[in-house]
C-alpha positions as semicolon CSV with decimal commas, in nm:
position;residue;x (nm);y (nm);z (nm)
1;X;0,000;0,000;0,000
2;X;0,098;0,376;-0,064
3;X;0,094;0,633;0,230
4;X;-0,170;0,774;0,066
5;X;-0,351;0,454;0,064
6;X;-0,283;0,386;0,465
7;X;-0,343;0,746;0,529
8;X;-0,712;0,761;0,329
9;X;-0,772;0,416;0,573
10;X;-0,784;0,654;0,860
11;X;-0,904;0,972;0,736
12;X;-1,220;0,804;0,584
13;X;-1,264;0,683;0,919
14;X;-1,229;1,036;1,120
15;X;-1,464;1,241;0,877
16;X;-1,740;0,979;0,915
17;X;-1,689;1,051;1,313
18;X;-1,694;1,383;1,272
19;X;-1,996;1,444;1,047
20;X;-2,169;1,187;1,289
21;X;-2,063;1,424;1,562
22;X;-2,141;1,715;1,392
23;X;-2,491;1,610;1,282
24;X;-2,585;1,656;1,670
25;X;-2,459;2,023;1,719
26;X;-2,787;2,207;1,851
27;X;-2,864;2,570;1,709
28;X;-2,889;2,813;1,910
29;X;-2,654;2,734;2,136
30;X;-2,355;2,929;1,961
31;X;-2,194;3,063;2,255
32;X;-2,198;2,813;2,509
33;X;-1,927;2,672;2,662
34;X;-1,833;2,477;2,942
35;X;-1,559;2,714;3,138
36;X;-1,449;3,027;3,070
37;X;-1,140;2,944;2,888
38;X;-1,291;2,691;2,657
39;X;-1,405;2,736;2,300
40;X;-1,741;2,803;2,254
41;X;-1,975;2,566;2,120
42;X;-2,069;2,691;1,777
43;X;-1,697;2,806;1,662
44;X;-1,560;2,471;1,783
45;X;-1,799;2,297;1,535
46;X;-1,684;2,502;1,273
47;X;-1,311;2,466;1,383
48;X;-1,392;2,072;1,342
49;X;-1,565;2,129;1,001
50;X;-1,284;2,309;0,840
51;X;-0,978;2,152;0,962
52;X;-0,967;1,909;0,717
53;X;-0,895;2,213;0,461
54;X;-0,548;2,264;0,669
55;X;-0,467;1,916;0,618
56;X;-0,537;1,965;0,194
57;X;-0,273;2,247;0,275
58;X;-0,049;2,002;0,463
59;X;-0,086;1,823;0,130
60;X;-0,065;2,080;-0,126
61;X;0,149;2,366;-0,025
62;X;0,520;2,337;0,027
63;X;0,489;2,492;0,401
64;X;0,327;2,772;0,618
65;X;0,391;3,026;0,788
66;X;0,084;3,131;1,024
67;X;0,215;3,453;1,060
68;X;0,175;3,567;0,679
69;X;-0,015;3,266;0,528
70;X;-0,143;3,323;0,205
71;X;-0,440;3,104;0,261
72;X;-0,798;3,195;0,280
73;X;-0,918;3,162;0,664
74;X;-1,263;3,088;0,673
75;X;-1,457;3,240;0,981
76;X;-1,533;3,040;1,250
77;X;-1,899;3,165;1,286
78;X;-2,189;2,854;1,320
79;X;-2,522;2,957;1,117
80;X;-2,673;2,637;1,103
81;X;-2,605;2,254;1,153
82;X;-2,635;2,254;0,739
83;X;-2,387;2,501;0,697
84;X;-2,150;2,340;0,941
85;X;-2,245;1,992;0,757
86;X;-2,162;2,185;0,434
87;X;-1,832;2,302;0,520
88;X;-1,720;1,957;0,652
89;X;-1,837;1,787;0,330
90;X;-1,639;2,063;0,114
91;X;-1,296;2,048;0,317
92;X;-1,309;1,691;0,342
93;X;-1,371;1,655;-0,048
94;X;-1,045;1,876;-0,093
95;X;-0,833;1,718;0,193
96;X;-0,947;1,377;0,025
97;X;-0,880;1,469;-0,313
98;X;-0,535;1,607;-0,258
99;X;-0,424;1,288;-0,023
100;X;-0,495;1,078;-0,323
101;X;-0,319;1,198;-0,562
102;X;0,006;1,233;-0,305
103;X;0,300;1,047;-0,407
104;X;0,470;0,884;-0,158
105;X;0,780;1,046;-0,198
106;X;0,542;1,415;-0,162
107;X;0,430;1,280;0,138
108;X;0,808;1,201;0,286
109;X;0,947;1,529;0,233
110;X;0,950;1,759;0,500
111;X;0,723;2,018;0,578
112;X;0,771;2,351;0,737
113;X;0,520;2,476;0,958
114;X;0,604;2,795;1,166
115;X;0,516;3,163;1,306
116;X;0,746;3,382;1,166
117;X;1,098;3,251;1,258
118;X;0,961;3,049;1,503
119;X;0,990;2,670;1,412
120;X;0,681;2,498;1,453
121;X;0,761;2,167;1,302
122;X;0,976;2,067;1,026
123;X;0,897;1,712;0,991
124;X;0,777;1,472;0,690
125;X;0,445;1,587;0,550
126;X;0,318;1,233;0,633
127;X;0,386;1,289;0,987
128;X;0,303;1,620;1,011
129;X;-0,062;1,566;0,860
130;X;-0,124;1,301;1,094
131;X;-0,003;1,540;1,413
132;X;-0,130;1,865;1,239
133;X;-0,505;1,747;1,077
134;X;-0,616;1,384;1,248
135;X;-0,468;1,421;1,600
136;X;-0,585;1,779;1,633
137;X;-0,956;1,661;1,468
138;X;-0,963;1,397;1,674
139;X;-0,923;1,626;1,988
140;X;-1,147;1,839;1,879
141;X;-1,421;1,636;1,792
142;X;-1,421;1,439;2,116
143;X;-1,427;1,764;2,291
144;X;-1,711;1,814;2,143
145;X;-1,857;1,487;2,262
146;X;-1,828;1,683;2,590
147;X;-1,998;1,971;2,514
148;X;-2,333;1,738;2,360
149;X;-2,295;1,569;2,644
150;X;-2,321;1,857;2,907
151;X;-2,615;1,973;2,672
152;X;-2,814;1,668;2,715
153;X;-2,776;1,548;2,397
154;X;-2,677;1,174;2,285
155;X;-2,322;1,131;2,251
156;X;-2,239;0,859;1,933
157;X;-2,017;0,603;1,955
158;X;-1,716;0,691;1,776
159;X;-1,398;0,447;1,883
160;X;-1,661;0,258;2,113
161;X;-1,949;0,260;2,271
162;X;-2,080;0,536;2,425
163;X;-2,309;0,575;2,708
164;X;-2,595;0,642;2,421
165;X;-2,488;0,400;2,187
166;X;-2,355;0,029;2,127
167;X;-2,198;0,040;1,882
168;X;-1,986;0,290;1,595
169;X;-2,261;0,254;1,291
């Protein structure tokens, strides 16, 4: 198997959990949040929709840095659960697409990440999508697990069951 191939195993796997998440996001509950210094609830779905467009970056662009990136940032703001659905199904299309048709000597070269002269991470894009895109969307939707769950509202099953469901489906 190609990188691509192994990596496409996984990602296929942590868009489905994230859309199922995702699907679950009440409106009208925007701002809440569950401490002061957490997220609220409506930008972290968005953050979770759209971070698979960072990893089609990962992919695509030679490196980054944050602190004059030349890539479009799209806003953060929750309008509706179709929206958010909408932007997950269009980042993970692109992310997708551009893992596919990665060599795997593309995806062994190293990639820069930083802020300015400040050194983020200069390791093989391979490694650095898997740190950068599915560790971080894997935080971030289990996090927001949390926040359905302090809402009331079924958590799914993701690795697991969950307290509301058997199984993954």
């Amino acid at each position: 198997m190609t990188i691509a191939e192994i990596l496409l195993q996984d990602y296929d796997i942590e868009i489905s959990n994230t859309r199922r998440t995702l699907e679950r996001v009440p409106e009208g509950k925007n701002d809440w949040k569950c401490h002061d210094k957490s997220m609220q609830l409506g930008k972290l779905a968005m953050h979770c929709a759209t971070m698979p467009r960072f990893g089609s970056y990962i992919i695509l662009d030679e490196g980054m840095d944050m602190a004059n990136s030349q890539r479009p940032h799209v806003p953060l703001i929750f309008k509706s659960r179709e929206d958010c659905l909408r932007h997950l199904e269009e980042s993970a299309k692109a992310c997708r697409d551009a893992i596919a048709r990665a060599s795997d000597e593309h995806l062994s070269a190293p990639w820069r990440f930083s802020f300015g002269e400040h050194v983020i991470s200069n390791n093989p894009r391979s490694l650095t999508f898997r740190q950068m895109c599915f560790n971080h969307l894997i935080h971030h939707t289990t996090q927001l697990g949390v926040y359905l769950r302090l809402n009331d509202i079924p958590v799914p099953a993701l690795y697991g069951p969950s307290a509301d469901e058997q199984f993954p489906t």
